[in-house]
C-alpha positions in Angstrom: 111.4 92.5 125.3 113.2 93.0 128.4 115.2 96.2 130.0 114.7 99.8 130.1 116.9 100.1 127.6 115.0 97.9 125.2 112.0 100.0 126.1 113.4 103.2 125.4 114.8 102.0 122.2 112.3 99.8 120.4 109.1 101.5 118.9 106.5 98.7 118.3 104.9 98.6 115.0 102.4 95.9 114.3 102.5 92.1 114.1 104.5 89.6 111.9 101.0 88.2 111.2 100.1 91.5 109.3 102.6 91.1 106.7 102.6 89.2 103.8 105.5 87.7 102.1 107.3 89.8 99.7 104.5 92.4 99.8 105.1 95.4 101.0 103.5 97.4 103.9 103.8 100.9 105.0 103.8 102.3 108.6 103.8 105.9 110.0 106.1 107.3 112.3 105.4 109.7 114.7 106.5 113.3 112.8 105.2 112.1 109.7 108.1 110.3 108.3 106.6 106.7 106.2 108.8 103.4 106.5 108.0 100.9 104.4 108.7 96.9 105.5 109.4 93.9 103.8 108.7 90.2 105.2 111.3 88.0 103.4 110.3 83.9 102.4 113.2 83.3 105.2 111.1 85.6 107.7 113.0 88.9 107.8 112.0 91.6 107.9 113.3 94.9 106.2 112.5 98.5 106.9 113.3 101.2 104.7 112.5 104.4 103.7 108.6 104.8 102.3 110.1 107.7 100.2 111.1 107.2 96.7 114.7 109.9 96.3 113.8 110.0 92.4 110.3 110.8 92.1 109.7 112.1 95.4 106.5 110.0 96.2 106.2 108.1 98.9 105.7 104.6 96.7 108.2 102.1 97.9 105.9 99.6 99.4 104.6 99.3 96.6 107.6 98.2 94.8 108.8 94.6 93.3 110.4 92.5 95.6 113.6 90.9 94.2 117.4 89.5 94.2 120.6 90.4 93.1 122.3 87.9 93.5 122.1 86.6 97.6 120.6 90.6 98.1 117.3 91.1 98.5 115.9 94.1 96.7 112.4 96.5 96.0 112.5 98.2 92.6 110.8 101.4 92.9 107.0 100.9 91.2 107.5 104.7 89.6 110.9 104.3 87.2 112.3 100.9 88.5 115.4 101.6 90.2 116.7 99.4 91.8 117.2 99.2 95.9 118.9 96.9 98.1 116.8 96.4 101.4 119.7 95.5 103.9 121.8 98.7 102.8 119.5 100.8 100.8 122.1 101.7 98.6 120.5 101.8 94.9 121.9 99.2 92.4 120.5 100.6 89.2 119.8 104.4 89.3 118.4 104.0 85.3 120.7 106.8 84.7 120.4 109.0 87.6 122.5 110.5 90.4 123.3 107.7 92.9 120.4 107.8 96.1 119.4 105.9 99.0 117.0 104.5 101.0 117.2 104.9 104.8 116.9 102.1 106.4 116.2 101.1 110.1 117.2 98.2 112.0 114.4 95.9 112.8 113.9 93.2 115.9 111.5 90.8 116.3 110.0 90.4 119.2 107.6 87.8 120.4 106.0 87.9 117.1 105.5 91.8 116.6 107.5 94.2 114.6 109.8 97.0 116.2 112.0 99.5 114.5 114.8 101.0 116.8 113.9 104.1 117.8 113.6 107.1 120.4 111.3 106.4 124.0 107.6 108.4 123.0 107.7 107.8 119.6 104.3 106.0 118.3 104.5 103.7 115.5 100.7 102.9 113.1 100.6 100.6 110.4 99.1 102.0 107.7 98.2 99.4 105.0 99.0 100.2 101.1 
């Protein structure tokens, strides 16, 4: 990572190494918010939104990893809806009011994780 821009932007997380494929992980921002991230069989890596918007709980890296079609997706481990990871957008809502995950862009860097992000903010991976 090169730049002061990159710097100021790019909050480190934790390695590629410390992922497993298609096995969610959790990490804590700073201010409490949880971000959950997916390592893909092609090597990408997703980050969304720790926070499931049905049940409230903060679950989704413990969700299924999936497809829909060429999507990749996590179904919520409480009542299995349905989220894609690039967009977050929810494909099956069992029923419910449409919801969303955020989701953050992610760059990998020399073989570590980093989310964008503001300059100060500490990332800690926090294993489910």
């Amino acid at each position: 990572m090169t730049g002061i821009l990159a710097e100021a932007t790019l909050v480190r997380l934790c390695a590629v190494a410390d992922l497993e494929v298609e096995r969610g992980r959790a990490a804590l921002l700073d201010g409490g918010e949880q971000v959950a991230l997916f390592l893909l069989p092609d090597g990408c890596v997703h980050a969304v939104s720790n926070l499931d918007p049905y049940s409230g709980a903060n679950v989704i890296s413990r969700g299924i990893v999936g497809s829909r079609g060429d999507a990749a997706t996590v179904a919520s481990p409480l009542h299995k809806q349905i989220f894609e990871l690039r967009t977050g957008i929810c494909l099956e809502t069992q029923g419910k009011a449409d919801a969303a995950l955020r989701v953050w862009p992610v760059h990998l860097v020399d073989g570590d994780v980093f989310l964008e992000g503001s300059a100060g903010e500490d990332a800690a991976e926090q294993r489910a």
